[in-house]
N, C-alpha and C positions, 0 to 999 in steps of 0.2 A: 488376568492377562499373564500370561507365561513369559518368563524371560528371555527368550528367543526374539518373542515377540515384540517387548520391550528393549533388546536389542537393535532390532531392524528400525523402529520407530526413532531411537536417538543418531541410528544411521542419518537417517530418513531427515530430520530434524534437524543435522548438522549442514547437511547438502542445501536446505530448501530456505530454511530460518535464514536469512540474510540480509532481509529489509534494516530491522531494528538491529543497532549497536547498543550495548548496552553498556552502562554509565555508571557513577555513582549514584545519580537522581532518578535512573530510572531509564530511558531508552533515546537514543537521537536515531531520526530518521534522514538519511543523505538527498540531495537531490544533485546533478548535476548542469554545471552553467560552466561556459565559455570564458566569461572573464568579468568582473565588479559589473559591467554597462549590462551584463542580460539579465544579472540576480538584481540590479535595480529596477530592470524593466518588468518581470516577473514581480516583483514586490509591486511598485505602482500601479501594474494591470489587476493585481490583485486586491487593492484595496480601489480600484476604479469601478472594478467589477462590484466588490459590494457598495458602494457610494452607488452609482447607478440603479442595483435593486433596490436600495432604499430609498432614492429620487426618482422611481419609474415615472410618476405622475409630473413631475416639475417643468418636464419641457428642458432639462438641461443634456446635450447632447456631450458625449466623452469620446473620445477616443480611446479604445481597446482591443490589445490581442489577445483577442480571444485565443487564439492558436497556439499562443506561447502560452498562457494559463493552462492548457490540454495537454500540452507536451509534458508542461512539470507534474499535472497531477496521473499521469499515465507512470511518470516514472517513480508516482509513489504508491499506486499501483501494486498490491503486492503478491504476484503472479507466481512467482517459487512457492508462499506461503497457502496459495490454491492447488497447488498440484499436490503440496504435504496431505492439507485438509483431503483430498480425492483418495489419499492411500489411505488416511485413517477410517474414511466415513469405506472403503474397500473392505479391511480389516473388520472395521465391525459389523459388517453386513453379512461375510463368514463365520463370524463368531456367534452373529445372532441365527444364521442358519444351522448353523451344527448346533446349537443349543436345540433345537426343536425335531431335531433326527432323533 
């Protein structure tokens, strides 16, 4: 890869890369809530959720939002980091074409 082009990609990479923070341990992923009542609500739909796939058979009925489970895992979702992924697999699709001219 030629450094130009390894230029454009840490462009590319600073703009898109923005799901993951990165840490001393390694990487925290954000999500965002309202206030403590929706990150608890979000937590308990979310272990209601698995407690029900694992009791499908029991007969025990749960209440859950689904909706609010959808909402947080869309915004973890990491939609910059497909559009990066689209220029690189772009990039190397030229690179593998001009190799064969």
């Amino acid at each position: 890869m030629e450094a130009v082009e390894i230029e454009y990609l840490k462009k590319q990479s600073a703009q898109y890369l923005n799901i993951l923070k990165s840490t001393d341990k390694g990487y925290n992923a954000e999500i965002k809530v309202l206030n403590y009542s929706e990150l608890g609500c979000v937590i308990t739909n979310m272990l209601k959720l698995c407690i029900l796939g694992l009791e499908q058979d029991n007969g025990k009925k749960l209440s859950i939002d689904v909706g609010l489970v959808l909402e947080q895992a869309l915004q973890l979702f990491p939609t910059d980091e497909m559009e990066l992924l689209d220029i690189i697999n772009e990039m190397q699709i030229k690179e593998s074409y001009a190799e064969v001219k």
